[in-house]
C-alpha positions in Angstrom: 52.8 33.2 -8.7 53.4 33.7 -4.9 51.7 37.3 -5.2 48.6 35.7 -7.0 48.4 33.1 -4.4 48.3 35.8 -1.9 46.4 37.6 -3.0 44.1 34.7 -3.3 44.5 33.7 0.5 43.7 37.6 1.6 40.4 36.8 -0.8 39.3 33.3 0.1 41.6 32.6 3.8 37.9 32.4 5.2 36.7 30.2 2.9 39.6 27.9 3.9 39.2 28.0 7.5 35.3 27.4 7.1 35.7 24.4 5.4 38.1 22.9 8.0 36.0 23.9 10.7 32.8 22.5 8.6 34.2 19.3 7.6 35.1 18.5 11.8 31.7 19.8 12.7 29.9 17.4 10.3 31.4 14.4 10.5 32.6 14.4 14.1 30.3 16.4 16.0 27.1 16.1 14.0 26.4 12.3 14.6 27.2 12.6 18.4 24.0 15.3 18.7 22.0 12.9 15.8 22.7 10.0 18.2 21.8 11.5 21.6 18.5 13.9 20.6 17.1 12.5 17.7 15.3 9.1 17.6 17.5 6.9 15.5 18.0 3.1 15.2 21.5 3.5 13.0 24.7 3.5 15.3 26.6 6.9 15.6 29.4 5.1 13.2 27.3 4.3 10.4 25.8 8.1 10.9 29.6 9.0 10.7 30.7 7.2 7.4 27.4 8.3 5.3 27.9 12.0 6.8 31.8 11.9 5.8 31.0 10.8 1.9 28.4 13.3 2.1 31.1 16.0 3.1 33.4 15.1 0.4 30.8 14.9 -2.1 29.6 18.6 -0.7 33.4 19.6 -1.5 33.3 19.1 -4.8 30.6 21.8 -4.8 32.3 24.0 -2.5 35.7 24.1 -4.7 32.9 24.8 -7.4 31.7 27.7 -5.7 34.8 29.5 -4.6 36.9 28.4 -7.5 33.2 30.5 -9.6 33.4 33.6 -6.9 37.1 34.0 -7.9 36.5 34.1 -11.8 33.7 36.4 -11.5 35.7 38.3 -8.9 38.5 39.9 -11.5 36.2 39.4 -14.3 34.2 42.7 -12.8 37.5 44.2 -12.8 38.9 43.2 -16.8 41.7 45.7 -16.2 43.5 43.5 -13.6 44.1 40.8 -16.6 44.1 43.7 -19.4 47.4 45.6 -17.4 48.4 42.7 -15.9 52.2 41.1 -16.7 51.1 37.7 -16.3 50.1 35.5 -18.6 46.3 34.1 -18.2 47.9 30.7 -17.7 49.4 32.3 -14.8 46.4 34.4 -13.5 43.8 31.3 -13.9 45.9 28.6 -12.8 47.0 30.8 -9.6 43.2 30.3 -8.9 42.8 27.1 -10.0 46.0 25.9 -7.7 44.1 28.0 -4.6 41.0 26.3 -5.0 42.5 23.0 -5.7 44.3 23.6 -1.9 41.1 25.0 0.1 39.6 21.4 -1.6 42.3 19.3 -0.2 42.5 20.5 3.1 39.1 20.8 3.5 38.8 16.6 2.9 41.8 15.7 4.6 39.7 17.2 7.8 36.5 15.4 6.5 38.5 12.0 6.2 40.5 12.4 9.5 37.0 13.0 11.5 35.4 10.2 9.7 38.5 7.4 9.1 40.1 7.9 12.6 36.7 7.6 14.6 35.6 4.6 12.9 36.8 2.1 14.8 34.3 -0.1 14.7 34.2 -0.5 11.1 38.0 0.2 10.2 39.8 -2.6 12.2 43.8 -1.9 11.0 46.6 -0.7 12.3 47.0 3.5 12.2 49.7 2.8 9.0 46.5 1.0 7.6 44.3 3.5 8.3 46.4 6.6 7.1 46.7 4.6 3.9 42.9 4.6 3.7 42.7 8.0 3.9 45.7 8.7 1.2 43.6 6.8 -1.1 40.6 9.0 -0.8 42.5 12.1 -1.0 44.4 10.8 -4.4 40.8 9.7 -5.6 39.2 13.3 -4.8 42.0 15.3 -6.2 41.6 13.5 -9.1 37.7 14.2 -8.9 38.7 18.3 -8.3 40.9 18.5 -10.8 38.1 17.3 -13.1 35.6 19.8 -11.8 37.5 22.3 -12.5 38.4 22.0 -15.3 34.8 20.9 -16.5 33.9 24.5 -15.2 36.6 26.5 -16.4 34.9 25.5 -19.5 31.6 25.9 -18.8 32.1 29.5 -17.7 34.2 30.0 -20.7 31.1 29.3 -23.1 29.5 31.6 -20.9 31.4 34.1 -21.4 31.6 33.8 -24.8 27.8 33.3 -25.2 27.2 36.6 -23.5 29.3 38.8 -26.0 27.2 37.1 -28.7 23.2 36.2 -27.5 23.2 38.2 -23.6 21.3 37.2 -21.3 20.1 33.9 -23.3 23.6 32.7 -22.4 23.1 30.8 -19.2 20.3 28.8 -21.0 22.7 28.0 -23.6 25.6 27.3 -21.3 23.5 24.7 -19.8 22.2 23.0 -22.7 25.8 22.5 -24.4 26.6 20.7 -21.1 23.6 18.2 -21.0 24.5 17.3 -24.3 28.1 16.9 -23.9 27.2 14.9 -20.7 25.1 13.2 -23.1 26.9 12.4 -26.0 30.9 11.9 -24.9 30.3 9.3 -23.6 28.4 7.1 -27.0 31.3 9.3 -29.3 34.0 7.0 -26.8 31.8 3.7 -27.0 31.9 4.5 -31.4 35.6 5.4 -31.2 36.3 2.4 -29.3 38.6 4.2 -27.2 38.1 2.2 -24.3 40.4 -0.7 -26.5 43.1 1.8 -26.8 43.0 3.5 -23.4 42.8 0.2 -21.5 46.8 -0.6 -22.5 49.4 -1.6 -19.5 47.3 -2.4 -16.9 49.1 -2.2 -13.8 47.1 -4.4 -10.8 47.1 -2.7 -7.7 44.9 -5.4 -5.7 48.0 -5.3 -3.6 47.0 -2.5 -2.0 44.3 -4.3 -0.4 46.5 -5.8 1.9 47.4 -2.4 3.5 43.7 -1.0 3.9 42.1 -1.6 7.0 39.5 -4.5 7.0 36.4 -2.9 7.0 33.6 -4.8 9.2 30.2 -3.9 7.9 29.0 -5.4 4.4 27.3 -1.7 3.7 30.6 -0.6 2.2 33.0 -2.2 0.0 36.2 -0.3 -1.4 37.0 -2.7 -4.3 40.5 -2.1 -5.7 41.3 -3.3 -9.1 43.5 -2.2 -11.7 44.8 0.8 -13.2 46.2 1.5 -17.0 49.0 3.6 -17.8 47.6 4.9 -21.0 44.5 5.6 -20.0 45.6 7.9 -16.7 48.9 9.6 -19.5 45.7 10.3 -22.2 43.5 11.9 -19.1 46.0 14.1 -17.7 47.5 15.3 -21.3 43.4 16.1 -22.0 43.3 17.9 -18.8 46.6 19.9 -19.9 45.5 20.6 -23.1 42.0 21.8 -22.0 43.5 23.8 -19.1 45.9 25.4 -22.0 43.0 25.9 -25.1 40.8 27.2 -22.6 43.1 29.8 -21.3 44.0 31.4 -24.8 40.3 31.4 -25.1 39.3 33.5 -22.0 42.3 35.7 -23.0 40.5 36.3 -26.2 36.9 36.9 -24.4 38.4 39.2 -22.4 40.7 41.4 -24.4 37.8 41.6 -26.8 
């Protein structure tokens, strides 16, 4: 695994690097230029909050891309996983891991230029506010797990489409994911899975008390509850889908 990884860093180092330095120009430096040469009526810290939800919504896409240019990258060369001692697990999940890393550190720039500058709309104590932040980086992790995963399997189908139809693969990669985009969610509403998932709640309102108070009435961060079966039966999905799908691009490939 530590060879993969490096291997990965000598790949991608730049990638990691870029989103650092991206994620401080954005949301740090950006709103000070928008503020003092464009015509604007918004202050520079609302410019800053809306630019550092942008940023982290952009990650999601970046961890997209790199985590996509890495695939591709030893799928040109098959014989690297054909002659290769490692499982797939191994060789997929030493990218997914990478990928999942450039992500975080990539936000916890974006949430330190954003969270730490706000001060007029984050009143708290620097605990308070590195709590903040915490949260968002346990809320996007979650979010690049997801994303991954999603198109791990996505390039899967691909993959498998073009052994079978060619180039009419990409159309049909795309139209299995509108409908499963459009349908999982009414085959949960018929399964009524939401009455099984939604067992042990655990309220974490608590938290609230540890956030910063947060002075404008543009952005709320409500915190609720959580349920213990629900978070088990997401991450034992995400397991299972992370295993299935390996075995399957195993199969693509050695084919």
């Amino acid at each position: 695994m530590k060879g993969l990884l490096l291997k990965e860093w000598a790949l991608y180092k730049t990638w990691l690097f870029g989103s650092a330095v991206m994620g401080i120009g954005v949301v740090l430096i950006l709103p000070i230029i928008l503020e003092r040469y464009l015509i604007t009526s918004a202050p520079i810290q609302e410019i800053r909050i809306v630019l550092m939800f942008l940023m982290l919504g952009f990650s999601s896409i970046n961890i997209l891309i790199q985590f996509n240019s890495s695939l591709n990258h030893d799928n040109r060369k098959k014989d690297m996983w054909l002659h290769n001692p490692h499982s797939m697990h191994t060789l997929i999940g030493a990218k997914f891991l990478f990928s999942l890393v450039i992500y975080f550190v990539g936000n916890v720039f974006i949430t330190t230029a954003g969270i730490y500058f706000l001060s007029d709309l984050f009143v708290g104590s620097f605990a308070k506010l590195f709590n903040l932040q915490l949260l968002l980086l346990v809320i996007m992790l979650f979010v690049g797990v997801l994303v991954n995963i999603v198109w791990l399997f996505l390039w899967t189908i691909y993959l498998e489409g073009k052994y079978w139809i060619g180039k009419f693969s990409l159309i049909t990669t795309v139209a299995i994911f509108f409908l499963i985009v459009s349908y999982l969610p009414q085959l949960f509403s018929f399964l009524s899975l939401d009455k099984v998932l939604n067992q042990g709640e655990i309220s974490i309102k608590f938290i609230a008390d540890y956030l910063p108070t947060i002075t404008t009435s543009n952005f709320n961060l409500e915190v609720d509850s959580i349920y213990i079966v629900e978070e088990l039966f997401n991450w034992i999905i995400f397991v299972l889908l992370f295993w299935a799908i390996c075995k399957w691009v195993e199969r693509v490939v050695t084919r």
